[in-house]
N, C-alpha and C positions, 0 to 999 in steps of 0.2 A: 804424820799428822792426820786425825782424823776429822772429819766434818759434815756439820748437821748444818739442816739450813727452815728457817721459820720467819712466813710467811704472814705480815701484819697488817691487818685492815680496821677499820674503824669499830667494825658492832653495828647491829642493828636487832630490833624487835622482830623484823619481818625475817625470816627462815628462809629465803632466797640469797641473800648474798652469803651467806654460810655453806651453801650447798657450793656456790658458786664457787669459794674459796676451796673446798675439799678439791674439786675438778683440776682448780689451779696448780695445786699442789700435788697431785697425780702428774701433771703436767710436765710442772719442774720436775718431778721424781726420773722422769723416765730423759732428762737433759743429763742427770750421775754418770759419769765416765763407769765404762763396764767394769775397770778396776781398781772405783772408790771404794766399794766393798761388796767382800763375796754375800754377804746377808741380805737380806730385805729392802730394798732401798727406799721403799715408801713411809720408811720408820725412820727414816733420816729429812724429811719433808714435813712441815706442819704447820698449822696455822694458828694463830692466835686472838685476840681482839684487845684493842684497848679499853673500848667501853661497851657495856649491855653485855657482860660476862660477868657471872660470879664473882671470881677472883681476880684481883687483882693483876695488874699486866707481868709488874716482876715475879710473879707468882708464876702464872702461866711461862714465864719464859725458866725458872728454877722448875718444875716439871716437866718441860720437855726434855729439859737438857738432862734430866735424869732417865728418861724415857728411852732420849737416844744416845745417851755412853752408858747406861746402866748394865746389870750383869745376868738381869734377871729374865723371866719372859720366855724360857725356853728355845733360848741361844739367837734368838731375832734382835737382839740387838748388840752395838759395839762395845768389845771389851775395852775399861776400864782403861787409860792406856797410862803412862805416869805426868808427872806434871807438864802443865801447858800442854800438851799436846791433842787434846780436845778443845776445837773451834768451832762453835755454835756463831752465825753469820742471822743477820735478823735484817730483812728485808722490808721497809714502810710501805704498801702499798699505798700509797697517799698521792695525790696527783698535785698539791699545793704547799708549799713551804710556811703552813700555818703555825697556831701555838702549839696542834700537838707535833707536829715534826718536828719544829723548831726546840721544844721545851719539854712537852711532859713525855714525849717518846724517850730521848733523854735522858730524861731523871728515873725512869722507871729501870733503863736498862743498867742503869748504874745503881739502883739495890740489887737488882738480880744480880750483877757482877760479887757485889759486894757479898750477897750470900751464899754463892755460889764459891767463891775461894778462888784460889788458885787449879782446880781440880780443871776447869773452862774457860777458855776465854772467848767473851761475848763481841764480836765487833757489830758496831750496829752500820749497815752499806746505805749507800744514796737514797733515794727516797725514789720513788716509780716516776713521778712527774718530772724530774731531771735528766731522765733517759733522752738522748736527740733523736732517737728511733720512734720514740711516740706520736710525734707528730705525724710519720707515714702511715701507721694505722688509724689515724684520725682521717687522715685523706682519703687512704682506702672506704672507708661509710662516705665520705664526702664523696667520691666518684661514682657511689650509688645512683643518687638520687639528682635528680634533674631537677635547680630551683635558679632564680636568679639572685636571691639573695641569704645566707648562710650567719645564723648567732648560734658561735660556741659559746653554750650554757653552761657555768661552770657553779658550783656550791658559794664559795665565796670565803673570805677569811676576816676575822677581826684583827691579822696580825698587819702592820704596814707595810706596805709595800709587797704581802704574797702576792698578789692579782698580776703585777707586772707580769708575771709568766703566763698569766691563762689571755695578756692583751697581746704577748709579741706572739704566742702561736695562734691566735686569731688572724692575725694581719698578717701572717704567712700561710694561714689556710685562706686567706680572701674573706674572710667572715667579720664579723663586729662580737664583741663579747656581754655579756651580760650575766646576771649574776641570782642564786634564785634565794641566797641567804643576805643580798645587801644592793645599791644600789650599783649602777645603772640595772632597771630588773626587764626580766623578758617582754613585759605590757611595754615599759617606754621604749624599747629598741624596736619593737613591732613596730610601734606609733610613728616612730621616723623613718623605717622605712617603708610605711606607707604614703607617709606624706614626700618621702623622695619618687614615688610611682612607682615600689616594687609592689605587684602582686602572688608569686611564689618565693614564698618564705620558707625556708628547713629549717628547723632546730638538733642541732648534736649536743647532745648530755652529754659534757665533761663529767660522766662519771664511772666508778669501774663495773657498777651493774645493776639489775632489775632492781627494784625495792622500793618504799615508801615513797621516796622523792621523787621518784621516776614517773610511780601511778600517780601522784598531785601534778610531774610537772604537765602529763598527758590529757587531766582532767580542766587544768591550764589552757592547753591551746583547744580543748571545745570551747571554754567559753571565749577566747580572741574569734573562733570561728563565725563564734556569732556577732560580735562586736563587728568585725570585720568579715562580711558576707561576700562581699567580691575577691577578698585575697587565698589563695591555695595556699594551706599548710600541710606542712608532713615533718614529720618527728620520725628523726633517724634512731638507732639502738645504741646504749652506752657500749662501754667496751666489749663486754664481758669474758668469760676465761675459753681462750683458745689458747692453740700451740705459738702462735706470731706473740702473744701477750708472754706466754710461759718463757718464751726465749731473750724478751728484752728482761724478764726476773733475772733469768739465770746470768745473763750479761753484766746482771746489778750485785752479783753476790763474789765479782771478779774484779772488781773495783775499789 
């Protein structure tokens, strides 16, 4: 059996979390048992997006998977091998059990299946925010920084009931949660805990990296700064791709 493994994140306009994702995926590359295969093993690692990509997601995932069982390439990638025995594993980087996890990740990976054949089979593995390891590196930033009061900031979901996950590892990091796409939002959980007496507040970005929301939520806490001129804020860093991240992936693609 051989196998390829592709790595899925959201999309973005901004050209940081893409880089980010290549890094990741280096990352995982070098987690391949020395005797998954004697070829290239960074051509077995890839990433993809679901949206603010050209094509389409099943698409991107029917091009990898040609990419990496194909015949072609000047022998850098795996041969052909007969049926089923090509397993492309596709990994959600997604920290929320929203509509695209829940749904349109999903349905996309079942055309890919579909046009793909029998030549591959696609499993799609847990989704990144279900890892129980996650929450230790969320800690790890949290053991950074010196504050007496802690809101994990998390994107938010219109699906019901996502958020339960971003409230129960809140209330095991000690933090309150808040939300930058829906309500309770960062201004009202400031607002009560200044009116409880904290005056050092941190914010951790529940998210996997630098990029657009990040720079707004940053441009966010200048203005609470000014709003509130006696309270110490500091904004801690989202995830972003290290080897501790690389390794709760590769723990996901074993599941």
């Amino acid at each position: 059996m051989s196998s390829a493994y592709l790595l899925l994140s959201h999309g973005s306009r901004d050209p940081r979390p893409e880089i980010a994702m290549q890094q990741l995926a280096r990352l995982v590359s070098h987690k391949l048992p020395k005797n998954h295969n004697p070829l290239n093993s960074e051509h077995l690692v890839g990433i993809a997006a679901l949206e603010m990509n050209p094509q389409p997601l099943h698409e991107q995932i029917q091009q990898f998977a040609k990419s990496a069982f194909g015949d072609a390439c000047g022998g850098l990638r795996l041969r052909r091998l007969s049926q089923n025995e090509n397993r492309l594993k596709i990994v959600p980087l997604f920290l929320l059990p929203g509509v695209h996890v829940m749904t349109d990740i999903p349905a996309e990976v079942a055309l890919a299946q579909q046009a793909t054949g029998q030549d591959t089979i696609i499993e799609l593995q847990p989704y990144l925010g279900s890892h129980p390891n996650l929450e230790k590196l969320l800690a790890k930033q949290i053991a950074t920084i010196k504050a007496e009061a802690w809101i994990l900031l998390a994107h938010g979901s219109r699906r019901p009931g996502s958020q339960e996950t971003v409230e129960a590892m809140a209330a095991s990091l000690g933090a309150v949660a808040a939300y930058w796409a829906g309500p309770p939002s960062l201004e009202s959980r400031v607002k009560e805990l200044v009116t409880a007496g904290y005056r050092e507040i941190a914010i951790l970005p529940y998210f996997l990296f630098a990029g657009g929301i990040t720079d707004a939520i940053a441009t966010s806490i200048e203005e609470l700064k000014l709003q509130f001129s006696a309270v110490n804020f500091q904004l801690a860093q989202p995830l972003g791709a290290s080897a501790e991240l690389a390794e709760l992936i590769w723990d996901l693609t074993d599941r």
